[in-house]
N, C-alpha and C positions, 0 to 999 in steps of 0.2 A: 264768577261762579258759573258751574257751567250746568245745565237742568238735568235732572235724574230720570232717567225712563225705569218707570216701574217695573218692566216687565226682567229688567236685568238685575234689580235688586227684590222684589219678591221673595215668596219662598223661605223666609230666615237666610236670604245673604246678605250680605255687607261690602260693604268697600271701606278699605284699611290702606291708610298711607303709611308705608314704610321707609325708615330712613338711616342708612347705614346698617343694615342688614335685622333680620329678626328669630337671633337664634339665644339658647340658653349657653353660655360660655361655659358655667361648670361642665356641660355634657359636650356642645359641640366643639369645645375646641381638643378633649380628650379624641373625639371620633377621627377630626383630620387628622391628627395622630397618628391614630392606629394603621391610616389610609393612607399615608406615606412610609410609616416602616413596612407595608404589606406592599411597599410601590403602586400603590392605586393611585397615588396623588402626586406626581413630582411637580412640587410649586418651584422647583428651582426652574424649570423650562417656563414660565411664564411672568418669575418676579426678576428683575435688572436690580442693579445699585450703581448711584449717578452721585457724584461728589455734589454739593451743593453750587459748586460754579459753573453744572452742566446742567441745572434746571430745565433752560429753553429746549435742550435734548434730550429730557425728560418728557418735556410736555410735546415736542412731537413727535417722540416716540411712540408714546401712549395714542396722540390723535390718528396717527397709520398704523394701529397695530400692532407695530414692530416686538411692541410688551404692552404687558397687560396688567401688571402691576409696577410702575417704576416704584424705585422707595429712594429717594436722598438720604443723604451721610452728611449731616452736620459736622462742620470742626473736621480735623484731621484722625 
């Protein structure tokens, strides 16, 4: 554990761990939506697809950058 300085949680703040993001699905997944038919979001320039016997090329992919989301493909 590690000790708390007051002076950063005072005030009514808090520290909240977050884990695999912290949004409401019914609303935000409508939002990225709308932000890629409007072209604000093209997640095809940041997501890859890796046969699952390319894993290791996946994973250092993702460790330089190269993509920012790989996603594997199970099965053919």
């Amino acid at each position: 554990m590690h000790p708390l300085d007051m002076d950063h949680v005072g005030f009514a703040r808090g520290i909240k761990g977050v884990v695999m993001g912290d949004s409401n699905p019914q609303t935000f997944v409508p939002y990225l939506a709308s932000l890629h038919a409007q072209g604000k979001l093209p997640y095809d320039r940041f997501v890859k697809f890796y046969d699952f016997s390319d894993i290791n090329q996946a994973i250092a992919d993702s460790k330089s950058g190269e993509v920012i989301k790989p996603i594997l493909r199970m099965g053919s």
